[in-house]
C-alpha positions as semicolon CSV with decimal commas, in nm:
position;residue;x (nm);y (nm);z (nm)
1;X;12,511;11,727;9,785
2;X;12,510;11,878;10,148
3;X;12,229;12,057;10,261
4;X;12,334;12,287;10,561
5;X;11,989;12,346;10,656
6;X;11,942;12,026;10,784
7;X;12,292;11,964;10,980
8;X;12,212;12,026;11,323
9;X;12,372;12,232;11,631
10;X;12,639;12,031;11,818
11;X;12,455;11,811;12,063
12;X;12,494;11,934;12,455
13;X;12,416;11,576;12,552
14;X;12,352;11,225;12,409
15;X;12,104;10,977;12,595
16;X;12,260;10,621;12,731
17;X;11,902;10,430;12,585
18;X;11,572;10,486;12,503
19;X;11,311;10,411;12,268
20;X;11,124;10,639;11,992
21;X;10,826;10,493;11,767
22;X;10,603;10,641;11,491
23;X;10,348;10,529;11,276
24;X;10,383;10,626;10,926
25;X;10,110;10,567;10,598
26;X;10,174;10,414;10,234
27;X;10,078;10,685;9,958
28;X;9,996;10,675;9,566
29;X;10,036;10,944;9,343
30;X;9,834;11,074;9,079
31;X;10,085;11,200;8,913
32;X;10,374;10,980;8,896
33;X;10,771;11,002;8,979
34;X;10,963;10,797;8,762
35;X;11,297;10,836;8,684
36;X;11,537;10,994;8,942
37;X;11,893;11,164;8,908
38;X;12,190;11,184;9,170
39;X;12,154;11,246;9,545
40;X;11,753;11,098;9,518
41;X;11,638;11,429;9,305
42;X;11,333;11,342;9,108
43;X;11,378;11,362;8,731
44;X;10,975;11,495;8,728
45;X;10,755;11,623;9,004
46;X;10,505;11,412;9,143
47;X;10,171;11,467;9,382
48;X;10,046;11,183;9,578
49;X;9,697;11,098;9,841
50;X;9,801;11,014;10,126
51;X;9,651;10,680;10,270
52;X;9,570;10,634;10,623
53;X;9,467;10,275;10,662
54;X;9,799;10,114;10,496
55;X;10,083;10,211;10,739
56;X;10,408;10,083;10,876
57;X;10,451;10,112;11,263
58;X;10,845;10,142;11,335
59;X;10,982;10,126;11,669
60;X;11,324;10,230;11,746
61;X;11,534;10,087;12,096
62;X;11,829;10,232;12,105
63;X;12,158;10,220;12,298
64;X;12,466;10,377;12,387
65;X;12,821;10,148;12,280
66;X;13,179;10,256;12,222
67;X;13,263;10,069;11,927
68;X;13,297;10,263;11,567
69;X;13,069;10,225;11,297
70;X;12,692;10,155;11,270
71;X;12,525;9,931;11,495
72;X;12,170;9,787;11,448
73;X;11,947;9,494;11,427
74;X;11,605;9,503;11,152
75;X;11,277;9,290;11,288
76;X;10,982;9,310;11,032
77;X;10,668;9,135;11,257
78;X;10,883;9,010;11,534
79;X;11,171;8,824;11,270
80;X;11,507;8,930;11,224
81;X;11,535;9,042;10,852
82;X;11,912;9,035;10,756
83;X;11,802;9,112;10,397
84;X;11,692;9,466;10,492
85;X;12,051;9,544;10,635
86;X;12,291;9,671;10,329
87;X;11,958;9,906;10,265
88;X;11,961;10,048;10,629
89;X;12,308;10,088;10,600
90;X;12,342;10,274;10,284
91;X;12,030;10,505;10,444
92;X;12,227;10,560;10,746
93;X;12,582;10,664;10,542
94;X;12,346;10,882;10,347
95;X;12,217;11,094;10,647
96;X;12,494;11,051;10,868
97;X;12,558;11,415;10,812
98;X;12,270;11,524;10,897
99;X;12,234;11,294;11,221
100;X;12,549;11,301;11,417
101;X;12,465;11,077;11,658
102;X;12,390;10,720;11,430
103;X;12,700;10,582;11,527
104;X;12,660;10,679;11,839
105;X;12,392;10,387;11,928
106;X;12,279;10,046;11,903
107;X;11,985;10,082;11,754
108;X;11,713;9,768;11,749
109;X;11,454;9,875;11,460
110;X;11,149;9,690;11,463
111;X;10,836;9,713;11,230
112;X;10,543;9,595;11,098
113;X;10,282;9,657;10,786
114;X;9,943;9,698;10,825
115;X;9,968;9,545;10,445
116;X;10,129;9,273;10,292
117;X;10,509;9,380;10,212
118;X;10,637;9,373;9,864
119;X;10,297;9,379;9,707
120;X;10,293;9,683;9,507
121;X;10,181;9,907;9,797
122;X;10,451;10,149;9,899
123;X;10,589;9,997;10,183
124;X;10,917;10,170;10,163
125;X;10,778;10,475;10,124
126;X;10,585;10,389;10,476
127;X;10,883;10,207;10,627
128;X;11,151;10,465;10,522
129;X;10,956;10,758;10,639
130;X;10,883;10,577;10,979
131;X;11,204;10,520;11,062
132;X;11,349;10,875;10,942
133;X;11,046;11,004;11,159
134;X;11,151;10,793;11,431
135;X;11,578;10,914;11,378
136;X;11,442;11,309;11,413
137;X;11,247;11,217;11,693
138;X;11,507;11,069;11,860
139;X;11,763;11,400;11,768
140;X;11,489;11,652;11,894
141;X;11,524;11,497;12,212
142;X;11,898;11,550;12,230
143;X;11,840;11,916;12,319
144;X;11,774;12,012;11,923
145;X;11,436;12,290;11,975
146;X;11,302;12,329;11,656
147;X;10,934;12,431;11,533
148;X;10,665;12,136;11,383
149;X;10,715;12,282;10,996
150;X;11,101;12,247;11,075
151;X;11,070;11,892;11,226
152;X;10,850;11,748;10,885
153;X;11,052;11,899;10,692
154;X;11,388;11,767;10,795
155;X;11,209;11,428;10,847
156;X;11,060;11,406;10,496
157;X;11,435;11,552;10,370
158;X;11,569;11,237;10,536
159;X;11,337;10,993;10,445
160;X;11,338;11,063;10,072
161;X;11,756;10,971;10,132
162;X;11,626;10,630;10,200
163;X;11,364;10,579;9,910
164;X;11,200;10,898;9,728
165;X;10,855;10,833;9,777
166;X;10,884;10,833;10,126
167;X;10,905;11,219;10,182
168;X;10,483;11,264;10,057
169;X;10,428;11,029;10,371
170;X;10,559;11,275;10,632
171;X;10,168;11,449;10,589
172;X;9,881;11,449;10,421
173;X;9,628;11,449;10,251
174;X;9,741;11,582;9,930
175;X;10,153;11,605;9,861
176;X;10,391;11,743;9,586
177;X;10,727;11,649;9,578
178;X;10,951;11,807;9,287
179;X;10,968;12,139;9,179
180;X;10,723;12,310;8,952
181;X;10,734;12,653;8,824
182;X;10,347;12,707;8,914
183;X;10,360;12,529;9,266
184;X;10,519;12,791;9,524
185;X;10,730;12,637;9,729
186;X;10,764;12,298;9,565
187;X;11,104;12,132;9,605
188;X;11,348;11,843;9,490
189;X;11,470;11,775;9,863
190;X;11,117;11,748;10,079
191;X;10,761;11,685;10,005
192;X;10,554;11,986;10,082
193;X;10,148;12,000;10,139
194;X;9,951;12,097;9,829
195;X;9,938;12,485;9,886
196;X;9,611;12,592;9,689
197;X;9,234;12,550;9,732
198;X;9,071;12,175;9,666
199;X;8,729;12,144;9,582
200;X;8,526;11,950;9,834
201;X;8,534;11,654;9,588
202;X;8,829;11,559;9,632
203;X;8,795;11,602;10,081
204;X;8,701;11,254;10,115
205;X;8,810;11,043;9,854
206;X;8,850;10,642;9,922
207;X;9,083;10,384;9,770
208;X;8,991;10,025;9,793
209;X;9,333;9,825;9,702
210;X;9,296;9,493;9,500
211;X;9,586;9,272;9,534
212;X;9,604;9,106;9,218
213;X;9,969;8,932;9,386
214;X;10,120;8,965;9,656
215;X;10,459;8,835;9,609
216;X;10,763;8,990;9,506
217;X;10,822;9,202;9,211
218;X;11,012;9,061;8,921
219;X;11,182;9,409;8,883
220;X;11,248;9,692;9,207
221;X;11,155;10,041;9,160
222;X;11,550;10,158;9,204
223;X;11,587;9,928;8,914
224;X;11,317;10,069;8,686
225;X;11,399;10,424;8,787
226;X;11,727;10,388;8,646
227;X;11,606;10,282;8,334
228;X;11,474;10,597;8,271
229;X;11,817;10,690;8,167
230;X;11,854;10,710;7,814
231;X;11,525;10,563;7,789
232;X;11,387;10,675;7,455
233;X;11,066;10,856;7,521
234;X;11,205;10,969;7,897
235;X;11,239;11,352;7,757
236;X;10,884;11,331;7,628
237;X;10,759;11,168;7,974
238;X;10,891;11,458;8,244
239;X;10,728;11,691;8,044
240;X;10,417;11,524;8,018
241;X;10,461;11,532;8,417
242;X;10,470;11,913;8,419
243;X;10,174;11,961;8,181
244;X;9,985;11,708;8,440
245;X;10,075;11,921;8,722
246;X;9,904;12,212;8,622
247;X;9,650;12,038;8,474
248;X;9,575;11,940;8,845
249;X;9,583;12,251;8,963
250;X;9,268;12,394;8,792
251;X;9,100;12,017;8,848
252;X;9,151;12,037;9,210
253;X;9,026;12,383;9,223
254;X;8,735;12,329;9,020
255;X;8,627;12,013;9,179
256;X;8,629;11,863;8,767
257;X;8,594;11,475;8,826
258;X;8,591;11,381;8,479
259;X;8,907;11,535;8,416
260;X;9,096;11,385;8,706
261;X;9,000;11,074;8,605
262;X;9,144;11,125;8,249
263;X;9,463;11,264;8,421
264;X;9,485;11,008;8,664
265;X;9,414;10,682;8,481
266;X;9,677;10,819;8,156
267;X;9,960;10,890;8,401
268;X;9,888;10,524;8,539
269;X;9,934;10,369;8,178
270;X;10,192;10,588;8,122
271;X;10,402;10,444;8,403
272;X;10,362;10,089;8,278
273;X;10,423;10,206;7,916
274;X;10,775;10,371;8,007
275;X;10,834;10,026;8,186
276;X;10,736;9,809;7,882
277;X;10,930;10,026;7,617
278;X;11,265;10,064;7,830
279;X;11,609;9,852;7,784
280;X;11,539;9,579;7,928
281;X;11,158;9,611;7,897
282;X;10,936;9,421;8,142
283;X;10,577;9,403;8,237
284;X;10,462;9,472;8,624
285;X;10,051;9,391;8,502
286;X;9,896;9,072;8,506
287;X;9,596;8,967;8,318
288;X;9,387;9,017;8,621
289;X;9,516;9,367;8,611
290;X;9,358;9,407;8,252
291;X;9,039;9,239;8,374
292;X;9,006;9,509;8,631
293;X;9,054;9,795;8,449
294;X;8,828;9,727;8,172
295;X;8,525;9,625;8,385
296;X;8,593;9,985;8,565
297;X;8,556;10,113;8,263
298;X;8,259;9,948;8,152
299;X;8,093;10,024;8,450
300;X;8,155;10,376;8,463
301;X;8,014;10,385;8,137
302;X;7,701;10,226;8,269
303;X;7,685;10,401;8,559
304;X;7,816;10,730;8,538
305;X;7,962;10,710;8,862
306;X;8,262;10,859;8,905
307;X;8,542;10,535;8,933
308;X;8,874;10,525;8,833
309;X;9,194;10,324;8,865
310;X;9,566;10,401;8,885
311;X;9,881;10,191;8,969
312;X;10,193;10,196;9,152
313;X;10,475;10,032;9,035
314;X;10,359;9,629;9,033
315;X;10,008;9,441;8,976
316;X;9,751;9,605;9,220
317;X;9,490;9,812;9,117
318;X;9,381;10,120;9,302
319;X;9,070;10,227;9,321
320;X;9,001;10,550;9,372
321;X;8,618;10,727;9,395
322;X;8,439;11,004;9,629
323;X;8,283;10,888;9,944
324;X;7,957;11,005;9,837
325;X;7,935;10,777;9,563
326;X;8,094;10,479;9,769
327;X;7,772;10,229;9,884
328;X;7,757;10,139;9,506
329;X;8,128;10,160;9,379
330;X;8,230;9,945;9,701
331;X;7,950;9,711;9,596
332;X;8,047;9,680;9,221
333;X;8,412;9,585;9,371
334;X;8,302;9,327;9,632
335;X;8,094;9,130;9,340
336;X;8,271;9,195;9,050
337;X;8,666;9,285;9,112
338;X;8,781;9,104;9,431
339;X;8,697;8,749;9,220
340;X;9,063;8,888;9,027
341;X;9,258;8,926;9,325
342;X;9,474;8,678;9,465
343;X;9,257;8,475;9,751
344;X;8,994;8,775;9,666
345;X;9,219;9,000;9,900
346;X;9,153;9,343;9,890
347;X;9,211;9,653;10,114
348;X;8,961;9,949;10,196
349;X;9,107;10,249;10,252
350;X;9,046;10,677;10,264
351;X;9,290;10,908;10,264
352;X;9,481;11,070;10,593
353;X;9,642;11,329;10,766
354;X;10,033;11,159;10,748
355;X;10,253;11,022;11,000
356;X;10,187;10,992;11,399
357;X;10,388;10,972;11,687
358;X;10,328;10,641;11,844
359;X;10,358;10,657;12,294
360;X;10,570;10,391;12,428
């Protein structure tokens, strides 16, 4: 799939070196994208917050050579990570296209996580949208004018190329990424910024992250998404998607807390369920996991206070609640949830605007 709007003007001039960084956050979605088809095209819309605390911060050095073919080095906190190589590589032959110039350069990428990689918190959503942030920069300085809309949009084009996610990081707070028949201007290719009103509970929401574990999952997204295919109750789960989407939109507008929560919490088991009923099946929850979300929901029984959970595509528990009921939810997780997570690690977050350029 070539998408013409995106393949730029012959260059007048390339640059012998230089250097290009951005910052870029982590998001979650409410509702979730699982399951994906050819060319990185969602198999269900999704909309996502938009963190602002858990970020990557990508620096690109780059160079002019004469040899053919790519050329680059990957640092992740100051050490050379060969791993993360075939995955750069099979980014860059995806968007090659659209970015003339990658063979071009030597290109020395380095980054770092304001969060603990590989722990269930979308780092290549942050990572891949930094660095496809960082590639546009880089072209708009090759004489390529073009408008802010038009720069987001190609970057968040690009960066789902490299891992889906990663095009609801380009902004904030709230992002849709798929199409949907009652979301104008939604798309497969690009995240876009939720177009209609949102109630002002739902301005200043926080998400306090409990790391339940931090190490690697037993099972990648790319492998779980394409599970999805031929998965039994796959048909049944994109439409559920839809009907959650315009759910949302009436929540959002009405500012309907108690609904979101319902909506938000049953697409988070519903991710997990598609997971444990697939071919293979597997299970991303621990028991801590459990333990969390049943003492949220005891305590917003108690309470009344309006706490909820959802979960990404691993162990850790979000926890999502307005900022004007935060002093006691943010107490209730210091003395009764961090005791699950893994060396009682936890991260407080709220949600942001998107991605920033970074001066050098």
């Amino acid at each position: 799939m070539i998408v013409s709007e995106f393949i730029p003007k012959p260059y007048k001039s390339l640059l012998d070196s230089g250097s290009v960084a951005y910052s870029s956050p982590s998001n979650i979605a409410l509702v979730k994208y699982w399951g994906k088809k050819a060319h990185q095209i969602p198999a269900n819309p999704s909309i996502s917050f938009t963190l602002n605390n858990c970020k990557t911060l990508t620096t690109i050095k780059f160079k002019k050579k004469t040899t053919k073919g790519f050329s680059f080095e990957v640092y992740l906190e100051g050490v050379i990570q060969k791993e993360f190589k075939p995955k750069i590589k099979q980014f860059f032959q995806r968007i090659e296209v659209y970015l003339p110039f990658l063979s071009a350069y030597h290109f020395t990428i380095e980054t770092s996580n304001t969060f603990p990689h590989s722990s269930g918190i979308a780092s290549s959503a942050s990572g891949m949208s930094a660095l496809a942030l960082c590639l546009v920069q880089l072209e708009q300085s090759l004489n390529q004018e073009t408008t802010k809309t038009f720069f987001n949009r190609k970057a968040s084009f690009l960066a789902r190329l490299g891992s889906g996610s990663a095009c609801r990081s380009i902004e904030g707070p709230l992002i849709v990424w798929g199409t949907h028949a009652n979301i104008i201007g939604s798309s497969d290719l690009v995240g876009i910024k939720y177009p209609y009103e949102v109630h002002p509970n739902f301005s200043n929401f926080c998400d306090t992250i409990l790391l339940v574990d931090k190490g690697e999952k037993q099972v990648s997204s790319t492998v779980g998404h394409d599970l999805m295919h031929g998965h039994p109750f796959s048909e049944q789960r994109f439409a559920q998607a839809h009907t959650n989407m315009d759910a949302l939109i009436e929540v959002l507008k009405t500012g309907d807390l108690t609904a979101f929560i319902n909506i938000v919490e049953r697409e988070a088991l519903t991710l997990h369920s598609m997971m444990m009923s697939s071919d293979p099946y597997f299970i991303l929850m621990k028991p801590n996991t459990l333990e969390i979300i049943n003492k949220i929901w005891t305590f917003r029984i108690k309470t009344g206070l309006c706490i909820c959970f959802t979960l990404d595509a691993g162990a850790n528990v979000h926890v999502l609640f307005p900022e004007n009921e935060a002093n006691e939810i943010r107490e209730f997780i210091k003395t009764s949830l961090v005791m699950h997570c893994q060396n009682d690690q936890f991260i407080e977050d709220i949600l942001g605007e998107g991605a920033q350029s970074i001066k050098i």
